[in-house]
N, C-alpha and C positions, 0 to 999 in steps of 0.2 A: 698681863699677857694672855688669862684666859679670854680675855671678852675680846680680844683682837680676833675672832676667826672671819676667814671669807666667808662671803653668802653668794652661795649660784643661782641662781634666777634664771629658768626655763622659759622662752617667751614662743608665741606664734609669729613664725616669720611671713610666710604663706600660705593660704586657703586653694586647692585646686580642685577639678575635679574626680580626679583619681585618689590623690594624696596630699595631704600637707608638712610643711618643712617645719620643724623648728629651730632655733637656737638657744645656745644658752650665753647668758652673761656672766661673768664674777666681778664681785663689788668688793676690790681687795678692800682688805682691813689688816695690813702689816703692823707689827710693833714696832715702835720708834722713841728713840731718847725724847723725842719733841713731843707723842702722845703721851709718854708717860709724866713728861712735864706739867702739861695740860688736865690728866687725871689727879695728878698730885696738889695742882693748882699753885704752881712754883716755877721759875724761871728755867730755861736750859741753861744757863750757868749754875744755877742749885745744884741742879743734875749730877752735874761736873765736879762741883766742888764737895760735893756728898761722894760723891767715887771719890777721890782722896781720902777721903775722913775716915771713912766707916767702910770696913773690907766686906759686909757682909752687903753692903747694899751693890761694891765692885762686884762683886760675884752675878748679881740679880743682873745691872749691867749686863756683864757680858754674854750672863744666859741669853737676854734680850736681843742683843747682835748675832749671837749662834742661830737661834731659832730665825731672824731676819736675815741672816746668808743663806739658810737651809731652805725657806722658803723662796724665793728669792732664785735659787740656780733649779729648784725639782719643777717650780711653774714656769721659771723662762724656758726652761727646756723642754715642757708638754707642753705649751702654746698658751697655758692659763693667763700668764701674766705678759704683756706686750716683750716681749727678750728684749727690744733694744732697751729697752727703760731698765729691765733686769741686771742686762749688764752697767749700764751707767751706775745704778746706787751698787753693787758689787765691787765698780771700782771705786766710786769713791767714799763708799763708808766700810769696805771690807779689804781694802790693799792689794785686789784681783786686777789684774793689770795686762794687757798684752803685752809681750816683751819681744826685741829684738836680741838677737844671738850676737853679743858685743865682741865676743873673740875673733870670728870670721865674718863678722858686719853682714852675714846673710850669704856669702858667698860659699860655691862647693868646699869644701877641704879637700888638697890636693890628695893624689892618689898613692900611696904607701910605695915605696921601690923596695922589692924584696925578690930576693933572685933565689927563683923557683927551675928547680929543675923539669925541664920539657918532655924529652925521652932518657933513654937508656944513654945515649951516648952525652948528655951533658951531665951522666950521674956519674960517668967515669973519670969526668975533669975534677 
């Protein structure tokens, strides 16, 4: 997980003759069940079936996913990492989901009837 870091990369955009722009790049480098697969040099079903087995490597696991949510929602939301791609792996490797309000299917909830006295003379009834 240590050797997963981005690397930003400053480039010259344009040359003019008052000023020049730059921009910069980032070359993500996320953590993933499938890299770690690949460093380990073992299948993603290993992966999988080592998370059952052995609680300490579940643990490593899930650090692995924590730090790839973490990442993942702090750059989709500064601009670092494209958001729609952010959110796509969010939901579907992290259970991040947009939801529909299934009790009122989206619609207002009616308005409360509560009988509120107006002046003086409806406090007397």
């Amino acid at each position: 997980m240590k050797s997963c870091e981005d690397k930003v990369f400053k480039f010259w955009k344009t040359r003019g003759e008052k000023s020049d722009s730059y921009d910069r790049l980032v070359k993500v480098n996320l953590p993933t069940i499938e890299g770690l697969a690949i460093h380990l040099g073992v299948h993603r079903d290993t992966i999988q079936e080592w998370k059952g087995k052995h609680k300490e490597f579940s643990v490593t696991l899930d650090e692995l996913m924590a730090i790839q949510a973490t990442r993942l929602m702090q750059n989709g939301l500064s601009g670092n990492y494209n958001p729609q791609m952010a959110k796509f792996l969010l939901q579907a490797n992290h259970g991040m989901k947009e939801r529909v309000d299934q009790t009122t299917d989206d619609k207002p909830l009616p308005q409360p009837i509560i009988n509120v006295p107006r002046n003086d003379i409806d406090a007397k009834d």
